[in-house]
BALUM-928348 format. One record per residue (C-alpha): residue number from 1; x, y, z. Coordinates in steps of 0.1 Angstrom, whole numbers. Layout:
BEGIN
[NUM, [X, Y, Z]]
...
END
This chain:
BEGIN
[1, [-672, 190, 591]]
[2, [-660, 204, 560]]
[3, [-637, 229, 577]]
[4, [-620, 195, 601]]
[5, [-621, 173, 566]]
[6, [-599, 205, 550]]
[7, [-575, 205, 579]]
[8, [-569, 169, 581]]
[9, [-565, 169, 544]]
[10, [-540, 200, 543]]
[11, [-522, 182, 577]]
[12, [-517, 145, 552]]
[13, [-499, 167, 524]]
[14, [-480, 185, 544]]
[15, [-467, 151, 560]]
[16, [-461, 140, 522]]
[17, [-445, 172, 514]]
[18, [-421, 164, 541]]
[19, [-414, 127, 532]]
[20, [-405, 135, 497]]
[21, [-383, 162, 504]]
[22, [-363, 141, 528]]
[23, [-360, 111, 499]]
[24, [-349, 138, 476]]
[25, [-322, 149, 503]]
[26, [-311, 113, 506]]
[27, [-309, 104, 472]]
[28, [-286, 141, 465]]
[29, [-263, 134, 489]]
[30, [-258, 95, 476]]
[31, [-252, 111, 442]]
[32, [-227, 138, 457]]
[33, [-206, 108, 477]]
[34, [-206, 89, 446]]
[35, [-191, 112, 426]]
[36, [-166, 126, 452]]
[37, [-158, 86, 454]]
[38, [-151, 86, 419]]
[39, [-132, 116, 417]]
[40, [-107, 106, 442]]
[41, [-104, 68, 435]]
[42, [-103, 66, 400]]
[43, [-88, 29, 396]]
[44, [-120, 15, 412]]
[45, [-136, 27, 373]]
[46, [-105, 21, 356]]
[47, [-115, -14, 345]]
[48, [-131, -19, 315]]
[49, [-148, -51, 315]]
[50, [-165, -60, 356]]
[51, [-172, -95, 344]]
[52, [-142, -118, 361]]
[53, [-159, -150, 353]]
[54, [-136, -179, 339]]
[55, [-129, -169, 302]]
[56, [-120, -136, 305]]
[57, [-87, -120, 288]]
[58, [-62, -99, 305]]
[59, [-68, -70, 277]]
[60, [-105, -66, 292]]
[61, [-92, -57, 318]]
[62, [-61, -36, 312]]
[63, [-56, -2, 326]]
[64, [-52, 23, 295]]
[65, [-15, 41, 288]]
[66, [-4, 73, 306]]
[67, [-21, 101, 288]]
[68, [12, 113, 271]]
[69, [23, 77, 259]]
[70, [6, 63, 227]]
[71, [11, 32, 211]]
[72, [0, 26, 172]]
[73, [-7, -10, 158]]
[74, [3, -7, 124]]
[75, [-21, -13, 97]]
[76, [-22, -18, 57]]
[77, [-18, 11, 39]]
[78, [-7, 30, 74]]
[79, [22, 61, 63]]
[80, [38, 75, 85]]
[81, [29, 108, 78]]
[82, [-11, 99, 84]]
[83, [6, 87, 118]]
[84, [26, 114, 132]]
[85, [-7, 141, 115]]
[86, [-32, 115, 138]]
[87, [-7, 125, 173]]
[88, [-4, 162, 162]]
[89, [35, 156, 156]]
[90, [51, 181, 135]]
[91, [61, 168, 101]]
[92, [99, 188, 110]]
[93, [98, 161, 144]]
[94, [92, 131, 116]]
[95, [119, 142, 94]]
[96, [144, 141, 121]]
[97, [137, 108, 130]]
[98, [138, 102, 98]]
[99, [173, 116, 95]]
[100, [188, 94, 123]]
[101, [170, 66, 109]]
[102, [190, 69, 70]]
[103, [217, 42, 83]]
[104, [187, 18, 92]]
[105, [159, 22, 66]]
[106, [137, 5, 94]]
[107, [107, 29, 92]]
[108, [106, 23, 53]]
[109, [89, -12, 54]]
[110, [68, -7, 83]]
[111, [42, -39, 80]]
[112, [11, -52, 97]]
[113, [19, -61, 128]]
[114, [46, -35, 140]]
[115, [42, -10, 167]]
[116, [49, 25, 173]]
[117, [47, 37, 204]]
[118, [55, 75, 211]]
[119, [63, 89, 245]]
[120, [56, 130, 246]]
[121, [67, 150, 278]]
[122, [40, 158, 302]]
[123, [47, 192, 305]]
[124, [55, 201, 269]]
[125, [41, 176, 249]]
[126, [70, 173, 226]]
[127, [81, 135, 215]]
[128, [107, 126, 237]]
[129, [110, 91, 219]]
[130, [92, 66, 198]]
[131, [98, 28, 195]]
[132, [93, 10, 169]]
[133, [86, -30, 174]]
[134, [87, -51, 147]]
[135, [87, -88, 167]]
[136, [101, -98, 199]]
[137, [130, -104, 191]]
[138, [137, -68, 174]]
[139, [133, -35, 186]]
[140, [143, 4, 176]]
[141, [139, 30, 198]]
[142, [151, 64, 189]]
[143, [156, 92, 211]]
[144, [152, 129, 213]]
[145, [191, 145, 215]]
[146, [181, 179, 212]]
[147, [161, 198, 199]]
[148, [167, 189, 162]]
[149, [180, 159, 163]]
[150, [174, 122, 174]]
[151, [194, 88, 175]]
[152, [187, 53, 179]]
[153, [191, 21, 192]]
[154, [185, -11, 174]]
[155, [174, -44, 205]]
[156, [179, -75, 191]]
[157, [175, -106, 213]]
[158, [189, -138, 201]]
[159, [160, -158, 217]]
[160, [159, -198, 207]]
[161, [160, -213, 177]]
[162, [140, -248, 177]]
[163, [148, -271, 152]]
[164, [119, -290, 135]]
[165, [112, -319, 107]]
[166, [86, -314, 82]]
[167, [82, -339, 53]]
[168, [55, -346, 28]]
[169, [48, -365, -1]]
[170, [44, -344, -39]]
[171, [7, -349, -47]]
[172, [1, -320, -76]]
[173, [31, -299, -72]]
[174, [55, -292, -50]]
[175, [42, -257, -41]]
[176, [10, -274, -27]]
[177, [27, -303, -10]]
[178, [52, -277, 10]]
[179, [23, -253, 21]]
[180, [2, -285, 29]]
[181, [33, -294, 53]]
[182, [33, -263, 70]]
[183, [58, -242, 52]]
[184, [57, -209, 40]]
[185, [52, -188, 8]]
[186, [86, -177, 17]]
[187, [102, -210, 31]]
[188, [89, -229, -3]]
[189, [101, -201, -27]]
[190, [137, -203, -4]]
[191, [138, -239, -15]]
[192, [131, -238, -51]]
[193, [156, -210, -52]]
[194, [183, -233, -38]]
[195, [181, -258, -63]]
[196, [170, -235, -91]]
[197, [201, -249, -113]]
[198, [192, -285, -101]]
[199, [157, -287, -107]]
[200, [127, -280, -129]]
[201, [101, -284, -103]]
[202, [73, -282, -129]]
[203, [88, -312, -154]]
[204, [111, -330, -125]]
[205, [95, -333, -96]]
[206, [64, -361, -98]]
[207, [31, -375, -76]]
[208, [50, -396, -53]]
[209, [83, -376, -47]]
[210, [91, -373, -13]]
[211, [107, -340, 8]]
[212, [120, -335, 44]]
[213, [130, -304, 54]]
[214, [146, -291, 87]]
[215, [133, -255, 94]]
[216, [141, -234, 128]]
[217, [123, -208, 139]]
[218, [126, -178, 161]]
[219, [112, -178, 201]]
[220, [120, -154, 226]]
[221, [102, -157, 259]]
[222, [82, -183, 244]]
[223, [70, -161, 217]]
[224, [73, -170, 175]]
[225, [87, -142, 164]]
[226, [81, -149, 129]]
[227, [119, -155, 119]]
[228, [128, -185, 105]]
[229, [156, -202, 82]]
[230, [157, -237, 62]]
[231, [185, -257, 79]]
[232, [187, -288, 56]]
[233, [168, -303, 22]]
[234, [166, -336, 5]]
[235, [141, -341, -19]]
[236, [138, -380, -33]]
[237, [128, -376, -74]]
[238, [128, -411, -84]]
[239, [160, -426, -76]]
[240, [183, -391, -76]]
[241, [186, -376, -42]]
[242, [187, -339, -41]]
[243, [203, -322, -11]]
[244, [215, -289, 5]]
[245, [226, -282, 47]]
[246, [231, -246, 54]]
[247, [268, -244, 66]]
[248, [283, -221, 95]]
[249, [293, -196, 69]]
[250, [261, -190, 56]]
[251, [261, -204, 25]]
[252, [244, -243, 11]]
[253, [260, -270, -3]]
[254, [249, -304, -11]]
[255, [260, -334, 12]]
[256, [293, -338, -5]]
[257, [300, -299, 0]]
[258, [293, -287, -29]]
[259, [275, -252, -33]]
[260, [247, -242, -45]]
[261, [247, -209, -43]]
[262, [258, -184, -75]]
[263, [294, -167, -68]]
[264, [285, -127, -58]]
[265, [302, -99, -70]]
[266, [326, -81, -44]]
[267, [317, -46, -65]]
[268, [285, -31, -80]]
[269, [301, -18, -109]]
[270, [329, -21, -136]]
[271, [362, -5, -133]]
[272, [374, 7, -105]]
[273, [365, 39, -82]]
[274, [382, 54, -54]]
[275, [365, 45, -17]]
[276, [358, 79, 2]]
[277, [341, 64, 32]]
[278, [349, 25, 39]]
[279, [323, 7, 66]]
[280, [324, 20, 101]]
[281, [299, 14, 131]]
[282, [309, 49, 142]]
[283, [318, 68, 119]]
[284, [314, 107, 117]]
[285, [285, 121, 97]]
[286, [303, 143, 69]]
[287, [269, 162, 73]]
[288, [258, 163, 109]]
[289, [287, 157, 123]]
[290, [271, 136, 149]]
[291, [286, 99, 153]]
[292, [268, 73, 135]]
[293, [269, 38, 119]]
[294, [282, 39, 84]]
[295, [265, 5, 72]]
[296, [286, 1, 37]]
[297, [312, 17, 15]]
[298, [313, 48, -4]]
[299, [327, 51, -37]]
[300, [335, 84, -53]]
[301, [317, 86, -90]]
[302, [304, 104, -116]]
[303, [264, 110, -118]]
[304, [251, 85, -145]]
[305, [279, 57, -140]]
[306, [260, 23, -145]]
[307, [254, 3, -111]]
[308, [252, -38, -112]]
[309, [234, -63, -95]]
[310, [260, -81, -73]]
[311, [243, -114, -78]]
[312, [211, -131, -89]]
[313, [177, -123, -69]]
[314, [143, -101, -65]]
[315, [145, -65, -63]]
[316, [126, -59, -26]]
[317, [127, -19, -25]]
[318, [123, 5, -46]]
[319, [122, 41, -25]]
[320, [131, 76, -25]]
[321, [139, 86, 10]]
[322, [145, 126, 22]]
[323, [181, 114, 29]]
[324, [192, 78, 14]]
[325, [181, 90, -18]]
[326, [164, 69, -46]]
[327, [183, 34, -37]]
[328, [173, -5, -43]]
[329, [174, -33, -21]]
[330, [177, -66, -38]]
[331, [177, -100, -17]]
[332, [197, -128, -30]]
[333, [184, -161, -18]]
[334, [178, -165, 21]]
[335, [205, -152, 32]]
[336, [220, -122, 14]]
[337, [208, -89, 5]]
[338, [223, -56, -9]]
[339, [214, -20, -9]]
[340, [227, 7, -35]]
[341, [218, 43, -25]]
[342, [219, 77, -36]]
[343, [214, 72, -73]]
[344, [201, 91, -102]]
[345, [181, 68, -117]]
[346, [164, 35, -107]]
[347, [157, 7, -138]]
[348, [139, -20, -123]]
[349, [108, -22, -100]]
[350, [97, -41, -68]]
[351, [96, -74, -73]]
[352, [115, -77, -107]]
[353, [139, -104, -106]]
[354, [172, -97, -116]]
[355, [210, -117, -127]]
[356, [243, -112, -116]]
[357, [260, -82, -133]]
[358, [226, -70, -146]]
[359, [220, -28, -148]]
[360, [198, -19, -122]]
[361, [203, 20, -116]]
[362, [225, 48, -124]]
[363, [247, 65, -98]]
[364, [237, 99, -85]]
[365, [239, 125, -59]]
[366, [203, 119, -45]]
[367, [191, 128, -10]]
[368, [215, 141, 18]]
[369, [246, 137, 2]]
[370, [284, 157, -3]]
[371, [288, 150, -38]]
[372, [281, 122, -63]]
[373, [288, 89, -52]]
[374, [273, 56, -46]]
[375, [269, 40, -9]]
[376, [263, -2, -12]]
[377, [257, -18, 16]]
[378, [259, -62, 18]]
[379, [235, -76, 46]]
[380, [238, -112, 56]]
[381, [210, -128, 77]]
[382, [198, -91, 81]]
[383, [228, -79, 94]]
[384, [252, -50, 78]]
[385, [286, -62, 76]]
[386, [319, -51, 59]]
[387, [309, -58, 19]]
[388, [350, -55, 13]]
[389, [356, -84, 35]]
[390, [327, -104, 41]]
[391, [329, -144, 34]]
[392, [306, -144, 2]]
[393, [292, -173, -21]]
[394, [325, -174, -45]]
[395, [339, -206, -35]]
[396, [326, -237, -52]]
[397, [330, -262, -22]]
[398, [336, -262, 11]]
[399, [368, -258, 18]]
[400, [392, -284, 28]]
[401, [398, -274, 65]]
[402, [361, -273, 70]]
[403, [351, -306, 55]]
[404, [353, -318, 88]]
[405, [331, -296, 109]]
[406, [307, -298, 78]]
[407, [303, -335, 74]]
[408, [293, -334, 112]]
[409, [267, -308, 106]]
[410, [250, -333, 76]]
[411, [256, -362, 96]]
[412, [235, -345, 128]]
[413, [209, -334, 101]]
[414, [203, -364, 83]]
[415, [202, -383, 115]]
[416, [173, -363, 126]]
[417, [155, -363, 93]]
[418, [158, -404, 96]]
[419, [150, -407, 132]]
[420, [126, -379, 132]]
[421, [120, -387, 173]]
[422, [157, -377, 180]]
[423, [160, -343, 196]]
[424, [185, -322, 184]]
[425, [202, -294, 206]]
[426, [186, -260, 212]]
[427, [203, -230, 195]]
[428, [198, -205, 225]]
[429, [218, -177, 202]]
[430, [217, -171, 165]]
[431, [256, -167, 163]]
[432, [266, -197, 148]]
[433, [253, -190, 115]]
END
């Protein structure tokens, strides 16, 4: 009985043997199809999040960048250098974007927000090109030439400007009172520059003053791009009404045309110095000998000759760059800026706030650069443009032909502060001012 019991027994393990081998044959080959699936139909596991149910964003489920395009989100206290070392670009590849970017400065106030996105060539992983976008409405992509050199191109898109009121009562100040109404740091201290010869906002302006202020801002596609401008003021301080409309030649005047804006200086210096290289969108590089824009104006100097502030404002940059030099932006009001490059010697810091005429630097021979000489450059609504013969605030009205077109423009402005229900026209391009 034993012997039958020992059979039967060896016959049931041998059944079980069998059973579990064939589950363990099932389950490889189930493992093997899967990944053979996966190998050769990768987009089935190239989404990241499987939940679709309402409430899900488009990012979840975004399929990641080409392997040899990378995109940077730039953060505070990003450098470029810490960027190109994080891709395993060469420090010699930075500096030659660098090079083609001396006529731009763009890459010197890269900010929170901004993207860099480089593009490397699949087979030999060197950059090819690298955009940098700093809203939607303004692009710069530069692109390989060869192999030592790269150029760019600068995308602006006009977009819409929409016109809006915001008004507000003065309850403690009129800093407070702006930001309450939705203005900016930026858009209040715009403001209070404009009338800085008018007002004392801390000892004029009282609890119970009243503002209205027409501001446009920036869309493209339906997108803020975070550009604005102040289009009209009036601020009620008892029974004086203070006023300024920004005028098709980009300066403010009051409603009987009167500006407000300090005269500028047409030169950045005393005496007089001979022009070596005037402003030219393609001029060639005394250097490289490649075609590029030439922003501003060269004048010949000696090393050490004082430079001036061509007008009152704030000292926004204060760099050295590998081929602009040591130079100095300064912004003057809303509208205006200037750049001085090259120099020697810099004597006032970021953020300083400067007057007309005032010593800021010494001229120089800085960065890449044939010989000692200053380059100045006059931007108007962040545009280069010919500092020799750009309109500039040295007028003290508007003139007489344009008195006209201008009492129109206050007439359409006031009309919408009064009736603030009436729509005012679209800007679809920013050419008009």
């Amino acid at each position: 009985m034993n012997s039958i019991w020992s059979s039967d027994r060896a016959k049931g393990l041998n059944k079980r043997r069998k059973h579990l081998m064939l589950l363990l044959c099932v389950f490889m080959i189930t493992v093997l199809l899967g990944l053979t699936w996966k190998t050769f139909h990768p987009s089935v596991f190239a989404v990241v999040n499987t939940d679709l149910s309402e409430g899900g964003s488009d990012e979840e489920h975004a399929i990641p960048e080409p392997d040899h395009i990378f995109t940077w989100a730039i953060s505070a206290g990003d450098t470029l250098t810490a960027i190109f070392e994080n891709y395993e670009i060469s420090q010699n590849v930075m500096y030659q974007i660098l090079s083609a970017d001396e006529s731009l400065l763009a890459l010197d106030v890269l900010s929170p927000g901004n993207l860099l996105t480089f593009t490397l060539d699949q087979k030999t992983h060197k950059l090819v090109s690298m955009e940098l976008f700093i809203h939607p409405g303004k692009r710069v992509i530069y692109n390989r030439v060869d192999d030592t050199s790269f150029n760019y191109d600068e995308i602006i898109i006009s977009g819409e400007w929409k016109q809006e009121l915001l008004n507000g009562e003065i309850i403690k100040s009129f800093y407070l009172s702006a930001r309450s109404a939705s203005l900016t740091d930026h858009e209040t201290g715009n403001i209070t520059d404009l009338f800085r010869d008018h007002i004392q906002f801390a000892r004029d302006i009282r609890a119970g003053d009243r503002f209205q202020v027409i501001r446009s801002r920036q869309f493209v596609d339906g997108e803020f791009t975070g550009q604005s401008r102040i289009e009209g003021v009036r601020i009620f301080s008892g029974k004086r009404i203070y006023s300024a409309f920004l005028f098709d030649d980009g300066n403010y005047y009051d409603h009987k045309g009167k500006s407000l804006a300090r005269a500028l200086r047409r030169y950045p210096m005393a005496g007089h110095y001979r022009i070596i290289s005037h402003f030219n969108p393609a001029r060639r590089h005394p250097i490289t000998h490649r075609i590029t824009q030439h922003n501003g104006v060269d004048f010949t100097m000696p090393t050490g000759t004082p430079i001036l502030s061509t007008g009152d404002g704030v000292v926004t940059r204060v760099h050295n760059h590998p081929f602009a030099g040591k130079y100095i932006e300064i912004q003057h009001g809303s509208q205006y800026a200037t750049r001085y490059m090259h120099l020697s010697q810099i004597l006032v810091k970021r953020g300083q706030t400067v007057q007309r005429g005032a010593r800021i630097a010494l001229s120089g021979n800085t960065g890449r650069s044939t010989g000692p000489h200053l380059h100045f450059e006059l931007h108007v609504r962040g545009r280069p443009v010919n500092p020799l013969t750009a309109k500039i605030p040295m007028a003290s009205a508007v003139p007489d032909g344009k008195l006209a077109e201008f009492n129109q423009r206050v007439g359409d402005l006031v009309s919408m502060m009064e009736q603030p229900w009436r729509k005012v026209a679209l800007h679809r391009t920013d050419d008009h001012f």
